[in-house]
ROBA-132020 format. One record per atom (N, C-alpha, C): residue number from 0; residue in three letters; atom name; x, y, z. Coordinates in steps of 0.2 Angstrom, whole numbers, m for minus. Layout:
REM ROBA-132020
+-----+------+------+-------+-------+-------+
: pos : code : site :    c1 :    c2 :    c3 :
+-----+------+------+-------+-------+-------+
: NUM :  ALA :   CA :     X :     Y :     Z :
...
+-----+------+------+-------+-------+-------+
***
This chain:
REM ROBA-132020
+-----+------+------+-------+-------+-------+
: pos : code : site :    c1 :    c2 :    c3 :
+-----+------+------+-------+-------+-------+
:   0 :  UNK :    N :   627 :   579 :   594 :
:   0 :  UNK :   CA :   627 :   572 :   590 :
:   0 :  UNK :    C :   620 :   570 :   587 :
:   1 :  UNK :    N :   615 :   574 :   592 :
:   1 :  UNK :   CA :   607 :   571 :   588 :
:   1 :  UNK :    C :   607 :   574 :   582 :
:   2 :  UNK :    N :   608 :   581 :   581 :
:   2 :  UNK :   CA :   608 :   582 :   574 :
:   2 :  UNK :    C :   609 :   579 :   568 :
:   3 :  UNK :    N :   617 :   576 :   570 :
:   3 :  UNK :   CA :   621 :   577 :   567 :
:   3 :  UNK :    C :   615 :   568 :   560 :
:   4 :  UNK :    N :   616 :   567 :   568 :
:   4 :  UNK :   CA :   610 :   559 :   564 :
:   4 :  UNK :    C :   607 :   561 :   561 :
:   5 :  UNK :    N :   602 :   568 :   564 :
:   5 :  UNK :   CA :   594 :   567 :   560 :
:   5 :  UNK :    C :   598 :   572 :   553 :
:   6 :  UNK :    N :   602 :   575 :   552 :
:   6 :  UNK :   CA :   605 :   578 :   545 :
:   6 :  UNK :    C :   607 :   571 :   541 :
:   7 :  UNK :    N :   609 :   567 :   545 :
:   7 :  UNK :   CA :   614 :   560 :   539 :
:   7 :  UNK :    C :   606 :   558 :   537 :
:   8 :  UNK :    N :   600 :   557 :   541 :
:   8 :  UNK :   CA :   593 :   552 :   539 :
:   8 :  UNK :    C :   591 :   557 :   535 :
:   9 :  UNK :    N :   590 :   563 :   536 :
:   9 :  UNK :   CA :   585 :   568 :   531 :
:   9 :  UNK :    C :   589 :   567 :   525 :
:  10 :  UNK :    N :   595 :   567 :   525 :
:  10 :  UNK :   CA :   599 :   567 :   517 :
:  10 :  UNK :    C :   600 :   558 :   514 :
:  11 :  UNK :    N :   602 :   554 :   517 :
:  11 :  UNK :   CA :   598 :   546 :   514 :
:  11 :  UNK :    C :   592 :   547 :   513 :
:  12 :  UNK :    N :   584 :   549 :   515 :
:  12 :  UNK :   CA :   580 :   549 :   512 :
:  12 :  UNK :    C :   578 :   552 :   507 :
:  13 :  UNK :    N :   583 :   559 :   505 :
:  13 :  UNK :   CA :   581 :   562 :   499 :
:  13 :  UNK :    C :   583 :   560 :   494 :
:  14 :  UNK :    N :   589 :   557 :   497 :
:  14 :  UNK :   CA :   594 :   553 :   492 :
:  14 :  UNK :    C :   590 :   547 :   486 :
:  15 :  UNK :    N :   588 :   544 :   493 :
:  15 :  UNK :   CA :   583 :   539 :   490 :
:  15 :  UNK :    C :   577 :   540 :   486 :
:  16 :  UNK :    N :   574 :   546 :   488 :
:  16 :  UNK :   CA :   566 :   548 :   486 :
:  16 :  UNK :    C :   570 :   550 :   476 :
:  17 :  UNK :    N :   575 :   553 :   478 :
:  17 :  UNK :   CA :   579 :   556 :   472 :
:  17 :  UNK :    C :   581 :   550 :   468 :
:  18 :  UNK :    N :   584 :   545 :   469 :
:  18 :  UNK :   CA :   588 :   540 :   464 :
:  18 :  UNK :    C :   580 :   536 :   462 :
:  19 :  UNK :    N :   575 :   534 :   468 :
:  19 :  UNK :   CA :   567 :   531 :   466 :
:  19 :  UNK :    C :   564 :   536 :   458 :
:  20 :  UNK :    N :   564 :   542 :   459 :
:  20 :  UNK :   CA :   561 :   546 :   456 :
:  20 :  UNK :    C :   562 :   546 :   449 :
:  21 :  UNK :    N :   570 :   546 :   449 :
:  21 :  UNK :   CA :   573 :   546 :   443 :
:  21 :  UNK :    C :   571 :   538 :   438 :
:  22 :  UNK :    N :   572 :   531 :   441 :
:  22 :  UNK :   CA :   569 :   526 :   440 :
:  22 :  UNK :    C :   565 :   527 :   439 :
:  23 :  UNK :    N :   557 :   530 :   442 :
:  23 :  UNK :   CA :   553 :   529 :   437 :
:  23 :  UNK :    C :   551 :   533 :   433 :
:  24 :  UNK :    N :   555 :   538 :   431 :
:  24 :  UNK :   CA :   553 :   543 :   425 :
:  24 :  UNK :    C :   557 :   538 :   419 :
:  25 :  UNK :    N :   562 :   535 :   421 :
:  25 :  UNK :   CA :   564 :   534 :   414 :
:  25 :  UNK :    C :   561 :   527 :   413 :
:  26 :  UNK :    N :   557 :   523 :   418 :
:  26 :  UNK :   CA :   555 :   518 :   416 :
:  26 :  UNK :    C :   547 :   519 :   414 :
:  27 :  UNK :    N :   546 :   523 :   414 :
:  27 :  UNK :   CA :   538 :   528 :   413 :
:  27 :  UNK :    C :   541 :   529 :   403 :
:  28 :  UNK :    N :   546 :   533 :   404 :
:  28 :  UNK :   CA :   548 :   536 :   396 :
:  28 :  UNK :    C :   549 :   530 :   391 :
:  29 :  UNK :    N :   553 :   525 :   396 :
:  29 :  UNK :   CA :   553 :   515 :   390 :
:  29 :  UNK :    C :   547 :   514 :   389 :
:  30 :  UNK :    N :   542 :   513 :   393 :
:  30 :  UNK :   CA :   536 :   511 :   391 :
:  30 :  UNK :    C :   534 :   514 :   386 :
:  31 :  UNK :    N :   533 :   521 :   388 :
:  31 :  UNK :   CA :   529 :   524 :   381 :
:  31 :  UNK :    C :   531 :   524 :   375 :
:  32 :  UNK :    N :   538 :   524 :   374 :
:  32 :  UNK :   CA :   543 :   526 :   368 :
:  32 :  UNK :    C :   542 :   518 :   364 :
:  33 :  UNK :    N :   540 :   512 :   370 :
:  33 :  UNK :   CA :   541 :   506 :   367 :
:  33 :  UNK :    C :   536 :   502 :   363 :
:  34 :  UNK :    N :   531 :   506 :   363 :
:  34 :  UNK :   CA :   525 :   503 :   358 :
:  34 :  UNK :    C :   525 :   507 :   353 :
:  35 :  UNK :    N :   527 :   513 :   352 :
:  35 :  UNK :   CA :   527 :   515 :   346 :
:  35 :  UNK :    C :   532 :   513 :   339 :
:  36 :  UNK :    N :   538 :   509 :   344 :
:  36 :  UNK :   CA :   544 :   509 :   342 :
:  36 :  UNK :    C :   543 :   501 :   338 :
:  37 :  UNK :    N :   538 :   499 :   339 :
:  37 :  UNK :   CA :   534 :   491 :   334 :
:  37 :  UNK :    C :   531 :   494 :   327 :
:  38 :  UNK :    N :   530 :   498 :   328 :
:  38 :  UNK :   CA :   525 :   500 :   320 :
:  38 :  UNK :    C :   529 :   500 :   315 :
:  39 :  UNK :    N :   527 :   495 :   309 :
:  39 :  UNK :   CA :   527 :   495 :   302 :
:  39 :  UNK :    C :   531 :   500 :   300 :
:  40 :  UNK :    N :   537 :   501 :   292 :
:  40 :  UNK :   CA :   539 :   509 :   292 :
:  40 :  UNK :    C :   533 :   512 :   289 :
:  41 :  UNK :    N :   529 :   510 :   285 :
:  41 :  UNK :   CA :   523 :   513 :   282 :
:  41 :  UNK :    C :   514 :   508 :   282 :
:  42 :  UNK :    N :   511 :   513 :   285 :
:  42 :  UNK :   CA :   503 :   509 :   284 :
:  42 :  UNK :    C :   498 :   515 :   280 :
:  43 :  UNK :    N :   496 :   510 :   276 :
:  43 :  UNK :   CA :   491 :   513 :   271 :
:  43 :  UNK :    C :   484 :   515 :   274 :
:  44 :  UNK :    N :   480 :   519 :   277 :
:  44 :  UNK :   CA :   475 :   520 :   279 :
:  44 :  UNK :    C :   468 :   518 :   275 :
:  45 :  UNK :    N :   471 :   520 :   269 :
:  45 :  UNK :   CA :   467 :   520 :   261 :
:  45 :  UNK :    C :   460 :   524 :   265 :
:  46 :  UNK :    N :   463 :   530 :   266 :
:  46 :  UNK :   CA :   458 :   537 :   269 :
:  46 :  UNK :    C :   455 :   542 :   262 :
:  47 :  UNK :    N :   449 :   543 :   260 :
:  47 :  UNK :   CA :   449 :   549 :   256 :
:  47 :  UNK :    C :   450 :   554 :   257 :
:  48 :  UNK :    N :   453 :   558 :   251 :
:  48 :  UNK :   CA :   459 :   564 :   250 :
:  48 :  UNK :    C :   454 :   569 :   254 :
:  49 :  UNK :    N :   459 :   575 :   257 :
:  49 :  UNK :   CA :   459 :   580 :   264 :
:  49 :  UNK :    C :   457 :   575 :   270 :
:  50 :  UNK :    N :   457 :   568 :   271 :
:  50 :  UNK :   CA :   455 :   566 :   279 :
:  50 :  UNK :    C :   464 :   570 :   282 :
:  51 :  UNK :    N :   461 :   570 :   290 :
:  51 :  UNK :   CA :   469 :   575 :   292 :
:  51 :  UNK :    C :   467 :   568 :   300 :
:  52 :  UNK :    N :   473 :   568 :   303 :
:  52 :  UNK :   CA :   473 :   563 :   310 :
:  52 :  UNK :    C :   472 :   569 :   315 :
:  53 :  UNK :    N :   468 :   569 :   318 :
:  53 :  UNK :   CA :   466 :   573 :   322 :
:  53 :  UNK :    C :   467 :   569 :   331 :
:  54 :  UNK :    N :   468 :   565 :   333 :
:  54 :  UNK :   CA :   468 :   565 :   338 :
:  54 :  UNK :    C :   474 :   556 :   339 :
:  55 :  UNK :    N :   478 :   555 :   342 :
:  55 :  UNK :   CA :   481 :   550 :   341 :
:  55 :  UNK :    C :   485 :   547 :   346 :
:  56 :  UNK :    N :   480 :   540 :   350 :
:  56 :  UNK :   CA :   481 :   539 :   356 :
:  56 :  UNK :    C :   483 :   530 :   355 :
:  57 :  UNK :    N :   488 :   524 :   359 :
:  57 :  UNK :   CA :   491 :   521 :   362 :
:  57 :  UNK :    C :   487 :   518 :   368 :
:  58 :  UNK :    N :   486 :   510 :   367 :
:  58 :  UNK :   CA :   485 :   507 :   375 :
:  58 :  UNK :    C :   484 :   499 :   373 :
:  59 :  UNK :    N :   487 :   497 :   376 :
:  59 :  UNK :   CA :   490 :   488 :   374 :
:  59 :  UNK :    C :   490 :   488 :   369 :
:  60 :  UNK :    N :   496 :   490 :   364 :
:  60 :  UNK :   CA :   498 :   487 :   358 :
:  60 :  UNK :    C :   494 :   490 :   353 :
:  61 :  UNK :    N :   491 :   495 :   356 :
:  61 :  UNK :   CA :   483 :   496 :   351 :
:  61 :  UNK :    C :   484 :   503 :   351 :
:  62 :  UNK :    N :   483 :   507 :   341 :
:  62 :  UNK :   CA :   484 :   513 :   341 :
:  62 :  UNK :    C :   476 :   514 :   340 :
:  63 :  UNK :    N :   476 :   517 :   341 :
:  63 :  UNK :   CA :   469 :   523 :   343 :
:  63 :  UNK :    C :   470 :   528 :   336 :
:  64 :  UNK :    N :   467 :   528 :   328 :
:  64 :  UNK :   CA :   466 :   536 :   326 :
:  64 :  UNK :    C :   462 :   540 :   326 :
:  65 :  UNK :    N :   461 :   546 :   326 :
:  65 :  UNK :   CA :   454 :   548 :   325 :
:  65 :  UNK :    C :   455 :   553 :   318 :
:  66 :  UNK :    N :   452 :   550 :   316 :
:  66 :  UNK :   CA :   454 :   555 :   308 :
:  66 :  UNK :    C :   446 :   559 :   306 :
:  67 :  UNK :    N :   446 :   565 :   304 :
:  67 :  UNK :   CA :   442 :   567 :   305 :
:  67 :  UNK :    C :   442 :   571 :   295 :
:  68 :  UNK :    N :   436 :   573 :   292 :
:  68 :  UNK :   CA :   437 :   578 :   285 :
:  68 :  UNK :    C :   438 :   572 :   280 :
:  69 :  UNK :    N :   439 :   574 :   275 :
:  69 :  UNK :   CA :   438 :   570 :   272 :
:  69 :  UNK :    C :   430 :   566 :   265 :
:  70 :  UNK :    N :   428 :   571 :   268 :
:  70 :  UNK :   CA :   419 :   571 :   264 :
:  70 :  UNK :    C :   416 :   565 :   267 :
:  71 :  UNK :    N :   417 :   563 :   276 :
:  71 :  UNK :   CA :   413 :   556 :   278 :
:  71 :  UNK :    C :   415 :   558 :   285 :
:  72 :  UNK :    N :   410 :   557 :   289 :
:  72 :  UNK :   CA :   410 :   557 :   296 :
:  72 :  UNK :    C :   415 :   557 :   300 :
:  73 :  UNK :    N :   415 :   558 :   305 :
:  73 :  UNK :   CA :   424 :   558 :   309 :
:  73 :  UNK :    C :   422 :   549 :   309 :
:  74 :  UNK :    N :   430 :   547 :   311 :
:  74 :  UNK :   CA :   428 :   541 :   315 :
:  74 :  UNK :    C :   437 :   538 :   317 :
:  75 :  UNK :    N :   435 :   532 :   320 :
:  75 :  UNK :   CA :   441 :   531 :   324 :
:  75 :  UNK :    C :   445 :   524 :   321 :
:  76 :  UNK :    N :   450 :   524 :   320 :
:  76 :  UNK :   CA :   454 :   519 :   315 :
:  76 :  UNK :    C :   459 :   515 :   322 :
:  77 :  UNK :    N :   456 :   508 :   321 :
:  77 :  UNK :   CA :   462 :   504 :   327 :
:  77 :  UNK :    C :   464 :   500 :   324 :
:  78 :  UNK :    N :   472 :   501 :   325 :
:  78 :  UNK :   CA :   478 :   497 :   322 :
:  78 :  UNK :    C :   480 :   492 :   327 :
:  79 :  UNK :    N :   484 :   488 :   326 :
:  79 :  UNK :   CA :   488 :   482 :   329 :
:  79 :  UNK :    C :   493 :   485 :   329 :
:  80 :  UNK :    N :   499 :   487 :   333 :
:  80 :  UNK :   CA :   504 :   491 :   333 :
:  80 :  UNK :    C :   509 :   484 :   332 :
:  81 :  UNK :    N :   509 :   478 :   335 :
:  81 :  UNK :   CA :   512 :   470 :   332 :
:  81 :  UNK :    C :   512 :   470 :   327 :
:  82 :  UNK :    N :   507 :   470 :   323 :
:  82 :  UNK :   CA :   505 :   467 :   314 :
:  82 :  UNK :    C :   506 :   475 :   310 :
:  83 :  UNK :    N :   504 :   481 :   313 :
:  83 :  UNK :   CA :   504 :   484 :   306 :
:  83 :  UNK :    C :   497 :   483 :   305 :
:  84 :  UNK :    N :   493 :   481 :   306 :
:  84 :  UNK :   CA :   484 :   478 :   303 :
:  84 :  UNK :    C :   478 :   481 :   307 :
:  85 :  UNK :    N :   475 :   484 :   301 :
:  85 :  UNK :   CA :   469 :   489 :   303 :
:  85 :  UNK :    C :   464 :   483 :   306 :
:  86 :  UNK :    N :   464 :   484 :   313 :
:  86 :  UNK :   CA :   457 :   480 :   317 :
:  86 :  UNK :    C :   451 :   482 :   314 :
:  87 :  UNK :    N :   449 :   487 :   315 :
:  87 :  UNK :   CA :   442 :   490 :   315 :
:  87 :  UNK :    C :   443 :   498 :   314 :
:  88 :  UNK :    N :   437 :   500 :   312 :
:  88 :  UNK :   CA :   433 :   508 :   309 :
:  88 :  UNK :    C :   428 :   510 :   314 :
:  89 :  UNK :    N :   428 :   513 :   319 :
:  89 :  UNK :   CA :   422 :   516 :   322 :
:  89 :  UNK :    C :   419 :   521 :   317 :
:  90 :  UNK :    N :   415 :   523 :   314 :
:  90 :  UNK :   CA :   410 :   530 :   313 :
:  90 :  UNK :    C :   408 :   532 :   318 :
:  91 :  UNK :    N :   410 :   539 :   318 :
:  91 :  UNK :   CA :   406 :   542 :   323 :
:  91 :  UNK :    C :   401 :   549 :   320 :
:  92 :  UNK :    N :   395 :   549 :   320 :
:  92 :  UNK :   CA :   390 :   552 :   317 :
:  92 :  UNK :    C :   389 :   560 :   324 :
+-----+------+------+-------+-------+-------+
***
């Protein structure tokens, strides 16, 4: 009969570790899918011809560019993922 317990508990907690896990992958996947999912259908970077986006990162609301070529220093473009509206231009030399 002691088995039979410790088989019903070892299987409710994997049940549960299983049904937990599955919750936070997909609320891990909302999140991320969810600030993208605000952008503008189109933003003009008004970048000099051959700049190419080389690196392209997300964190509050706020996209991160880093556009590099272009005949001018690398440097990093911060957008408002709400408005569509370039904040700021970092230069990086």
């Amino acid at each position: 009969m002691d088995k039979l317990k410790l088989v019903k508990t070892i299987v409710f907690i994997l049940t549960f570790l299983l049904v937990f896990g599955s919750l936070m992958l997909i609320g891990t996947i909302f999140k991320k899918t969810k600030t993208l999912s605000r952008l503008p259908k189109e933003i003009n970077l008004q970048e000099p011809a051959g700049s190419r986006i080389s690196k392209l990162q997300t964190k509050d609301n706020l996209l991160y560019l880093t556009v590099t070529d272009g005949g001018i220093s690398d440097r990093i473009i911060i957008i408002d993922t709400t408005s569509g509206q370039q904040i700021s231009t970092i230069h990086l030399n």
